[in-house]
C-alpha positions in Angstrom: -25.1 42.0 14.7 -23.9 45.1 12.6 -22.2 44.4 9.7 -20.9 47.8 9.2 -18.3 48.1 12.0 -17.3 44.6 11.6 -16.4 45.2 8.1 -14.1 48.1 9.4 -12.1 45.9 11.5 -10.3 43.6 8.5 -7.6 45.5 7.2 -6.9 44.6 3.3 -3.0 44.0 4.6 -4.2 41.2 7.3 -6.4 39.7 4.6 -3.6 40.0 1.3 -0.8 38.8 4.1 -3.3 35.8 5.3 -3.9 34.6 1.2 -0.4 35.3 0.6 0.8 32.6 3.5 -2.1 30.3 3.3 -1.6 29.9 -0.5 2.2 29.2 0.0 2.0 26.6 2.8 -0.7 24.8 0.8 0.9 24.5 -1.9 4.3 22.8 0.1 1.7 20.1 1.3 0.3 19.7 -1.8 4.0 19.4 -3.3 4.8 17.0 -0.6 1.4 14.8 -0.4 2.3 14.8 -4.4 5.5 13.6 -4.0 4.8 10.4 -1.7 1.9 9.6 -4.1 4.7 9.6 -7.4 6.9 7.4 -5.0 4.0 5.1 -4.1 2.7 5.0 -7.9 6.4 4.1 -9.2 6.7 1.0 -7.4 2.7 -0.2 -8.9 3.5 1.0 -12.4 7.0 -1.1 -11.9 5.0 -3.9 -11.1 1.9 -3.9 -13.2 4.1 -3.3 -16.4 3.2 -6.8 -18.3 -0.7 -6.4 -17.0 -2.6 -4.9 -19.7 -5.4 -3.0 -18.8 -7.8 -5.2 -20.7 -7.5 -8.5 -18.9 -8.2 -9.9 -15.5 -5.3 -9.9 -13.4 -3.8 -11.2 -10.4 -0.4 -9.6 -9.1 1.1 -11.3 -6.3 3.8 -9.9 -4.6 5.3 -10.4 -1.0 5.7 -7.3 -0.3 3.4 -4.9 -2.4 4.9 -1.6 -2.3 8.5 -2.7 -3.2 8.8 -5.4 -5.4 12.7 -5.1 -5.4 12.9 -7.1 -2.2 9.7 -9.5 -2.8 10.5 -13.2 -3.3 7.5 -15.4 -4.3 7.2 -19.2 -4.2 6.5 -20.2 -7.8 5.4 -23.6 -6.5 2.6 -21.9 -4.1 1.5 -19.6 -6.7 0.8 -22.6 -9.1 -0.6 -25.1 -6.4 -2.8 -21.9 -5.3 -4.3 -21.8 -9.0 -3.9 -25.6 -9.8 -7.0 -26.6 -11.3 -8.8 -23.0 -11.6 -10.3 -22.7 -14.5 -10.2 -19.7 -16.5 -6.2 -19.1 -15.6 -4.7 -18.5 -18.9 -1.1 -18.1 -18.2 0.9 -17.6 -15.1 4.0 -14.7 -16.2 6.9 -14.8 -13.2 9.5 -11.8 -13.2 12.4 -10.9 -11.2 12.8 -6.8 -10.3 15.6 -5.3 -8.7 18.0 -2.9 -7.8 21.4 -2.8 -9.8 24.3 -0.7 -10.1 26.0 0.7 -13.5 29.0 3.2 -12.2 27.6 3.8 -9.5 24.3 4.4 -11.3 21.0 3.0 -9.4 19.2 1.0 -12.4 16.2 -1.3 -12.5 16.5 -5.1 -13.3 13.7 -6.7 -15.3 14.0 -10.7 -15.9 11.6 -12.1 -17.8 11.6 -14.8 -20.5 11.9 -13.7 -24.0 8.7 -15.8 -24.7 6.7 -13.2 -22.3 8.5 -10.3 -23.4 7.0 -10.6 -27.3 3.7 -11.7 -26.7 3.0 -8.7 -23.2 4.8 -5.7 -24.9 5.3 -4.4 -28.3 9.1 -3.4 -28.9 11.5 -3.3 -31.4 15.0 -3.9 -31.8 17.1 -1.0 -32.2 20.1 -1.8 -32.0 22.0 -5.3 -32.1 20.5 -8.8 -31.5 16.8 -10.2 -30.3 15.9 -10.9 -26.8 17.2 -14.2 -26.3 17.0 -16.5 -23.1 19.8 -18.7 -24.2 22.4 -15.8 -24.1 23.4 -16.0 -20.7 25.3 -13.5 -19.8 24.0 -10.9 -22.0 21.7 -7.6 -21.2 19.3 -5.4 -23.2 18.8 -1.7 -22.6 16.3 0.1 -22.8 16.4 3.3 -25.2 16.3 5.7 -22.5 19.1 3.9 -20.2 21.1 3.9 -22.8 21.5 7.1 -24.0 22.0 7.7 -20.1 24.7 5.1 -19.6 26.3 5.9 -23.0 26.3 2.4 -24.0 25.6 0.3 -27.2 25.7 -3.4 -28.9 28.6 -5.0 -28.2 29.5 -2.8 -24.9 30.0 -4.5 -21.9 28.4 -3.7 -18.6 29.5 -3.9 -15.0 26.8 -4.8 -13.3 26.6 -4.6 -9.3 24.0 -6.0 -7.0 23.2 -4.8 -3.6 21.7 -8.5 -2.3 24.3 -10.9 -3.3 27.0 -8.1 -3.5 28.6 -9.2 -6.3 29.7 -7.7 -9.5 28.2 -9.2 -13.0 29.7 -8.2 -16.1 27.1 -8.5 -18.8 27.4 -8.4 -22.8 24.7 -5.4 -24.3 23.6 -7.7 -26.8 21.0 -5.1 -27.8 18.6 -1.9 -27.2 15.1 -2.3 -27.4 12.5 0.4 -27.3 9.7 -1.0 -25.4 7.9 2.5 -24.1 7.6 3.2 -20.7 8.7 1.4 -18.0 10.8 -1.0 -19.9 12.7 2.3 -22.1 14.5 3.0 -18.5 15.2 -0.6 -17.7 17.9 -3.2 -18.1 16.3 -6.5 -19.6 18.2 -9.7 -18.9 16.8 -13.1 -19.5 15.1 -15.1 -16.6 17.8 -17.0 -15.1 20.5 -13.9 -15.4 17.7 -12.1 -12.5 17.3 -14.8 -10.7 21.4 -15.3 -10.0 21.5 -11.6 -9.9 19.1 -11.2 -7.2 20.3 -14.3 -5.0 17.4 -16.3 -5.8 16.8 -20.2 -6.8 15.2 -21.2 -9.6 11.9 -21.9 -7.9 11.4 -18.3 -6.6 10.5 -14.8 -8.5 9.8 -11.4 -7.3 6.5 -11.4 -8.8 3.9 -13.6 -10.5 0.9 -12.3 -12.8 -1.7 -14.3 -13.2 -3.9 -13.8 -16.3 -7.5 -14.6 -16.7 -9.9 -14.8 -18.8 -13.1 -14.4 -16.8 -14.5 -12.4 -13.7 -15.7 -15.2 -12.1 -12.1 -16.8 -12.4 -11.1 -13.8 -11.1 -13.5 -13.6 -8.1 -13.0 -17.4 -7.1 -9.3 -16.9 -7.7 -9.3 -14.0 -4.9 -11.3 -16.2 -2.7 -8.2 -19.2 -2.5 -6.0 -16.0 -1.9 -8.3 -15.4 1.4 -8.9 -12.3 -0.5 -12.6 -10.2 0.4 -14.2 -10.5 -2.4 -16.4 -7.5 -1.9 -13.2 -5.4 -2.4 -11.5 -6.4 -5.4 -15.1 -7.1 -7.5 -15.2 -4.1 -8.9 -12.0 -3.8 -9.9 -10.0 -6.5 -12.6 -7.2 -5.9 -10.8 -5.4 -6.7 -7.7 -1.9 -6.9 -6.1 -1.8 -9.2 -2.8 1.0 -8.6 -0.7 1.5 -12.0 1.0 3.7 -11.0 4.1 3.1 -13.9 5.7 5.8 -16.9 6.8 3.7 -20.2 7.2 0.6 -19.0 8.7 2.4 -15.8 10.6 3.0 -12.3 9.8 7.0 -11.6 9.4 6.6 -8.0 10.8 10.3 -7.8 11.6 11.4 -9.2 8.1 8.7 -6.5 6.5 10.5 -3.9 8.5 14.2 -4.6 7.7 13.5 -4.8 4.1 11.5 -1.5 4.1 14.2 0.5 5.6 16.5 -1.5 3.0 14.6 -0.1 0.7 14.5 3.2 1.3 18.6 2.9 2.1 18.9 1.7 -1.5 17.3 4.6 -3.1 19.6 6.7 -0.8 16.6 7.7 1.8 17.2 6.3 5.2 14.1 5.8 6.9 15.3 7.9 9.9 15.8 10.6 7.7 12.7 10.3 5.8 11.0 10.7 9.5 12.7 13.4 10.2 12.0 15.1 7.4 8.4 14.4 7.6 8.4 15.7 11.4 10.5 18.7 10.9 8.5 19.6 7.6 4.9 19.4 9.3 6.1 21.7 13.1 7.5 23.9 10.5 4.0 24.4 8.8 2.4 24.2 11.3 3.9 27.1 13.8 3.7 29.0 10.1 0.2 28.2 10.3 -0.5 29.7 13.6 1.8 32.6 13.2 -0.5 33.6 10.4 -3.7 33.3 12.7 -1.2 35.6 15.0 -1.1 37.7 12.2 -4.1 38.3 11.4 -5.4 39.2 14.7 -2.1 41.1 15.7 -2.6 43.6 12.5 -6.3 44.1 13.2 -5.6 45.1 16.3 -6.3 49.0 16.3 -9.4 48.3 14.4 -10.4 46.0 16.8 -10.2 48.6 19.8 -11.8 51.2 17.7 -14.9 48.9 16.9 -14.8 48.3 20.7 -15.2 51.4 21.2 -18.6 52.0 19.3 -19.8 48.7 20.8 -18.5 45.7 19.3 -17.5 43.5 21.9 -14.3 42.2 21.2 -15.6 38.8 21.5 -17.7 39.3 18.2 -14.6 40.9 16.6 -12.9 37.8 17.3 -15.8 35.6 15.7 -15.7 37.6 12.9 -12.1 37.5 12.2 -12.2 33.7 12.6 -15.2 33.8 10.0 -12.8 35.5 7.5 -9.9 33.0 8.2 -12.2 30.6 7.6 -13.1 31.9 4.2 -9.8 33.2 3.7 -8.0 29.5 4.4 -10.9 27.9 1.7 -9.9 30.5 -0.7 -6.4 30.1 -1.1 -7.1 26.1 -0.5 -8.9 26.7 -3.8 -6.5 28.6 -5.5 -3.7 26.3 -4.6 -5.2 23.2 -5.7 -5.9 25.2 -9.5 -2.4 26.3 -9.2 -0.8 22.2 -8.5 -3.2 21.0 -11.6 -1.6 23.8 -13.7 2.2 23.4 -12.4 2.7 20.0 -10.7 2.1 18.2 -14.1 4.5 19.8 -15.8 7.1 18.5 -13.4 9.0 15.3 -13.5 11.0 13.6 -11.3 13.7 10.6 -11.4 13.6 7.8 -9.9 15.6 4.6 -10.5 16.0 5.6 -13.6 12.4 6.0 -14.5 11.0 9.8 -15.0 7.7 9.9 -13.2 5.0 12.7 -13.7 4.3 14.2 -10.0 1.1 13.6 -9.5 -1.8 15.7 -7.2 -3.2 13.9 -4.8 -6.3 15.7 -5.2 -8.1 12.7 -2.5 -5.0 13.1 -0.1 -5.4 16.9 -0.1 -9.1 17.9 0.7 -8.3 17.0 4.3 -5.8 20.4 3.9 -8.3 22.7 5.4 -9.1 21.0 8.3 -5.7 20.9 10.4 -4.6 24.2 8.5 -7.8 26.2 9.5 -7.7 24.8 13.4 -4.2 25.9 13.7 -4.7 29.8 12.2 -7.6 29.6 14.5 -5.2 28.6 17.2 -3.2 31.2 16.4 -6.0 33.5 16.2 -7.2 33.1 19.7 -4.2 33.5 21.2 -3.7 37.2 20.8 -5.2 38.3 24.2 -7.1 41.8 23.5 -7.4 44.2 26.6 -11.0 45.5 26.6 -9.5 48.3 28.9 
């Protein structure tokens, strides 16, 4: 094949205009692939907040990737670790979803005595953590510069479950770090009442302990592979399960609940998702279009001095090719450089976005088949 002719066909335009659109429509997946990884990574870092990094741990949840609609069974967490040894405490929280003027806010209840010895905070303003003061809330930092609130305010507090408003004494602000900096702390009980829950149930339990093979004959009780989680010394079972059958409908509602409650519907979300990926997509095979369309009088001349235009065509795929890998390249440099520079709120909490870098390297695949697509559409006239 000679190279020389072939090289004559590209035109710097086609190639600039293909970089130029390829970079750009990598870039939006990367942003959105990003973007549903932050979501995803909020709800675990909401969870695994008392679960130091150190220690074997157990996270159960009922449903994993939102904790503010799991309810767990305290008694079948501790008959499911009765006589285990090796479990060196059992922590039970209650997360949720509360309003402050019409401000979304997460809910932490924990006991005081769990509070001192997981995190290390300090009292800025106003009284201790105390699981005796009933009615009475503790910001964090953060929230409270937000809400504009301090010792002694009171706080009208709404939830979405039991619909009901709770008015709450701000006994104190505490600076925790993050999470806890974003959150409102109320003792045990408060959550529990707040979140339509009897004493005996909690939105999550963490079960610390102090050996691997604890750990490893823990997972097995929790009909958990063992193969999966033994590298790891960490683990958050979502037990979705209602006897000994799965609750799909139950999962379901409180998903799109969920989503509702952070002011996504799930029908939107879809669409969205649809909309954004035939939107790319056609862009995607306009630019194969393109690429072929702007080539076109080189293409004829090359014809002319016997290239057949089915080699042209192989070669201008071999430059899309290289062309879609380049600007793959150069968008994935550009979202470490940019994307962790912006943050994004949710619930209160300011989350990093993150790159998906294992998400993304499928990018080329679909992106490359559809400017070939595109590509090979153009019907050339040999005539």
């Amino acid at each position: 094949m000679r190279l020389a002719p072939l090289i004559r066909i590209i035109s710097p335009k086609s190639i600039a205009l293909s970089l130029a659109t390829l970079l750009a429509i990598y870039l939006l997946l990367m942003f959105f692939t990003g973007l549903v990884t932050t979501m995803y990574s909020f709800y675990e870092s909401v969870v695994s907040a008392n679960a130091p990094q150190s220690r074997f741990v157990f996270i159960v949840s009922s449903y994993a990737l939102s904790p503010f609609t799991s309810v767990v069974s305290i008694s079948s967490v501790e008959d499911a670790v009765r006589g285990l040894p090796g479990v060196e405490k059992t922590v039970y929280e209650v997360i949720t979803i509360g309003y402050v003027d019409g401000r979304a806010v997460v809910v932490r209840a924990l006991n005081s005595s769990t509070l001192r010895e997981l995190v290390e905070y300090s009292v800025a303003e106003g009284s201790d953590v105390d699981d005796n003061c009933f009615y009475c809330a503790w910001v964090g930092l953060n929230l409270a510069k937000k809400l504009s609130v301090s010792a002694g305010d009171s706080v009208a507090l709404y939830s979405p479950f039991t619909q009901t408003p709770f008015t709450l004494r701000v006994a104190g602000v505490i600076s925790a770090g993050k999470p806890y900096d974003n959150e409102l702390i109320v003792p045990l009980g408060v959550g529990q009442a707040f979140r339509g829950l009897s004493r005996g149930q909690a939105s999550i339990a963490i079960i610390f302990l102090s050996s691997r093979q604890s750990y490893l004959e823990l997972a097995k009780r929790f009909e958990v592979d063992v193969e999966k989680v033994s590298l790891a010394e960490r683990v958050i079972l979502s037990l979705r399960y209602v006897g000994k059958r799965v609750e799909l409908k139950a999962y379901n509602d409180f998903s799109s609940m969920l989503l509702s409650r952070l002011g996504l519907p799930r029908e939107t979300l879809t669409l969205v998702l649809v909309s954004t990926s035939i939107v790319l997509s056609l862009g995607l095979y306009i630019a194969g279009q393109a690429m072929a369309t702007l080539n076109l009088g080189n293409i004829l001349i090359a014809y002319e001095l016997g290239v057949s235009v089915k080699k042209a065509k192989m070669f201008l795929a071999l430059v899309a090719i290289l062309c879609s890998l380049a600007s793959f390249a150069t968008a994935l440099a550009l979202a470490r450089a940019l994307f962790s520079s912006v943050t994004i709120e949710l619930l209160g909490h300011e989350a990093r976005l993150c790159i998906a870098e294992k998400d993304s390297w499928f990018l080329p695949v679909p992106a490359t088949l559809f400017t070939l697509t595109g590509l090979a559409m153009v019907r050339i006239d040999e005539q």
